[in-house]
N, C-alpha and C positions, 0 to 999 in steps of 0.2 A: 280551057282557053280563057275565059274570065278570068280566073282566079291569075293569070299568068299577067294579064290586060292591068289589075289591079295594081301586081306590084310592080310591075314596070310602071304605070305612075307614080306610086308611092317612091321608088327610088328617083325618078327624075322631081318629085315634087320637094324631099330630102335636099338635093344638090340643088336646087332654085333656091330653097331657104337660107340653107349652108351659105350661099353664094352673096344674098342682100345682105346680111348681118356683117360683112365684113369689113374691117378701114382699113387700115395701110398694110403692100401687103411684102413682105419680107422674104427675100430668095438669097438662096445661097447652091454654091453646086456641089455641099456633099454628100455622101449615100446618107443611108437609113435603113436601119435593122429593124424588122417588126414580128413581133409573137402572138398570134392570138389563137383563138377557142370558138366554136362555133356550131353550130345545129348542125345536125343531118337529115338531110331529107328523104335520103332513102327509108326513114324509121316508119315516118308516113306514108310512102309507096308501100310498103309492105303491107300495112292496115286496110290502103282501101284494096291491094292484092287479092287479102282473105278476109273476104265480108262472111257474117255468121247467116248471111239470108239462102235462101235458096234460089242456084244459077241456073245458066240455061243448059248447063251440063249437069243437071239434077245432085250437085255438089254443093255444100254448107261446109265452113271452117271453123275451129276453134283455138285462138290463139291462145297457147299456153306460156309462151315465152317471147319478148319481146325487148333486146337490149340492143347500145350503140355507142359505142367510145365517145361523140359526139368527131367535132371535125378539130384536129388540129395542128397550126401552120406557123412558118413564117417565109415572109419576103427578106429580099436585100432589093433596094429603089435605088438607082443612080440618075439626078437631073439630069436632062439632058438643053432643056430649053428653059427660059423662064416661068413656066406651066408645064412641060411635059417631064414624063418621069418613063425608064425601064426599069421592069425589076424582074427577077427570079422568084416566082411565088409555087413554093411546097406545103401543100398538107396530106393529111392521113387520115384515114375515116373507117371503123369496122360496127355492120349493124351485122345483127343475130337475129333468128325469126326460129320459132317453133311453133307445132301447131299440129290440130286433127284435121285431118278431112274424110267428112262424112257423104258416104257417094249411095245416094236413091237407088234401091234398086225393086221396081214395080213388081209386085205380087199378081201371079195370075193363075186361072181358074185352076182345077185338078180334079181326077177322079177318086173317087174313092174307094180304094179297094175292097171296102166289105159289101158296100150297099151297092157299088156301081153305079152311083149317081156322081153329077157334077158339082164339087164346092168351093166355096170363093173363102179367101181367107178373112178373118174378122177385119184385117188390117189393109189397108190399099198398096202401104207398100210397108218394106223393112228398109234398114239401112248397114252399111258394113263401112269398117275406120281404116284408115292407114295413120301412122304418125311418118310427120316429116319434119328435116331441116333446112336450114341456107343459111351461109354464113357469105359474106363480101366483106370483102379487107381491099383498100385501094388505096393506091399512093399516086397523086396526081403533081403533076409536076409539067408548067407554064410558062409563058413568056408573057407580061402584063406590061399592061400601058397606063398611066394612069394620068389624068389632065386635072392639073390643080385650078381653080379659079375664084380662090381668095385672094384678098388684099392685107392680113393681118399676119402677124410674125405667133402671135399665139394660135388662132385660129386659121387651120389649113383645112377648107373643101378640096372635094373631089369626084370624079369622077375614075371608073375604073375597068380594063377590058383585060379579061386573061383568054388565052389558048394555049392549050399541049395534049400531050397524053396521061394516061391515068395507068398504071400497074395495077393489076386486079389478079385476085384470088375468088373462085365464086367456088362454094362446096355446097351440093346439095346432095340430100339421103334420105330415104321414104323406108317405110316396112314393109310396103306393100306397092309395087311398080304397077300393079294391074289395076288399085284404086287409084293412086294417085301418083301422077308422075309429072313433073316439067321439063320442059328444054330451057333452060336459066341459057339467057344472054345480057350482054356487058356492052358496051357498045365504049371500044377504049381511047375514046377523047374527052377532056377535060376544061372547060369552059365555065368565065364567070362574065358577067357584067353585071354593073350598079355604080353606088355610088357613097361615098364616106364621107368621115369627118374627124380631122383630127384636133386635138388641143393642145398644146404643151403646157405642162404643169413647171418645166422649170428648162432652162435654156437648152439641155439635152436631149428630156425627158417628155414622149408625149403619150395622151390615153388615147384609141381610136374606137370608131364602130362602122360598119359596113352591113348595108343592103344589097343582096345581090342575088342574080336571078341565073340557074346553072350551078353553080358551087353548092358555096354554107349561104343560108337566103341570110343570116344573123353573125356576126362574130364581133369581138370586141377583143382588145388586145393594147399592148403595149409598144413603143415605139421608139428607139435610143437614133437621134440625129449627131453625124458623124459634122463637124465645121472645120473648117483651115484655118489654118492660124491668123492669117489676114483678114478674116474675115467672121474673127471673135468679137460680134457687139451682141451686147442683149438688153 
């Protein structure tokens, strides 16, 4: 919950910044194509998943494999107002998790067959492994809103809200169902909020980067602005 408090300042502290630096500010009504790259955060849900400590289900993990395509997307933005924009925003994301799990299982007293007495084992407990997988593959796919509130023709702030659904693949496989087993759920909607910034480096052509809370929390990307012919100044 903190760590969530944080960056929802940090994204609104971004688009305050974004927002003072700017002078005049340049509008036009036509789309924009944008590609970008970006974190995934499931890679890190997965790590704090399977901690190597021991739970309250007398279970310890060990990650042996840990990969993630990272996130990636593009929008098509059409203005619709002087600050507001709709776009169609698509991206793709596959993390991978491999891993042991080590499941306690308490040693207790026995008799002994020859002597007939009662003996406890050297050790308190033993432990037995399962290996398991998960793989997620999702393709989410949005309806975004994004509210410009600059004033420069090179420098475009932002702010930005997506909602849809997500297409998901979730495969999970254990050796052992009786150590270890989950019920993997998805929950299939697809949400971002934050806030960006774009640049143009030449009248077409811009760089971006975006913070954002729900999606990719990082992406950066490129950004090709479509203009009318009327409305050709730079």
């Amino acid at each position: 919950m903190r760590r969530n408090r944080l960056l929802l300042f940090a994204i609104l502290l971004f688009g305050i910044i974004s927002f003072n630096a700017q002078g005049q500010y340049f509008y036009d009504r036509g789309p924009a194509l944008s590609f970008y790259v970006g974190t995934d955060w499931y890679k890190s849900l997965y790590e704090a998943q399977y901690p190597d400590t021991l739970n309250t289900d007398n279970q310890r993990f060990e990650i042996t494999h840990l990969s993630s395509s990272g996130s990636w997307g593009g929008k098509m933005e059409q203005m619709i107002t002087r600050r507001f924009g709709v776009a169609l925003d698509v991206w793709y994301a596959q993390t991978n998790v491999s891993a042991i799990c080590y499941q306690r299982i308490d040693s207790v007293a026995y008799i002994d067959p020859i002597t007939n007495t009662i003996k406890y084992p050297k050790h308190s407990y033993s432990e037995e492994s399962a290996h398991f997988s998960k793989r997620l593959s999702r393709l989410n796919v949005t309806l975004r809103f994004d509210l410009h509130i600059g004033r420069s023709k090179i420098v475009d702030p932002y702010f930005h809200f997506a909602l849809g659904g997500s297409l998901h693949n979730l495969l999970f496989t254990t050796s052992d169902a009786s150590i270890y087993n989950e019920d993997s759920f998805f929950a299939p909607i697809s949400l971002k909020l934050g806030s960006g910034i774009r640049i143009f480096v030449s009248k077409h052509v811009g760089l971006f980067a975006e913070l954002s809370i729900g999606g990719p929390i990082i992406v950066g990307g490129v950004s090709y602005k479509f203009y009318k012919k009327e409305e050709e100044v730079w």
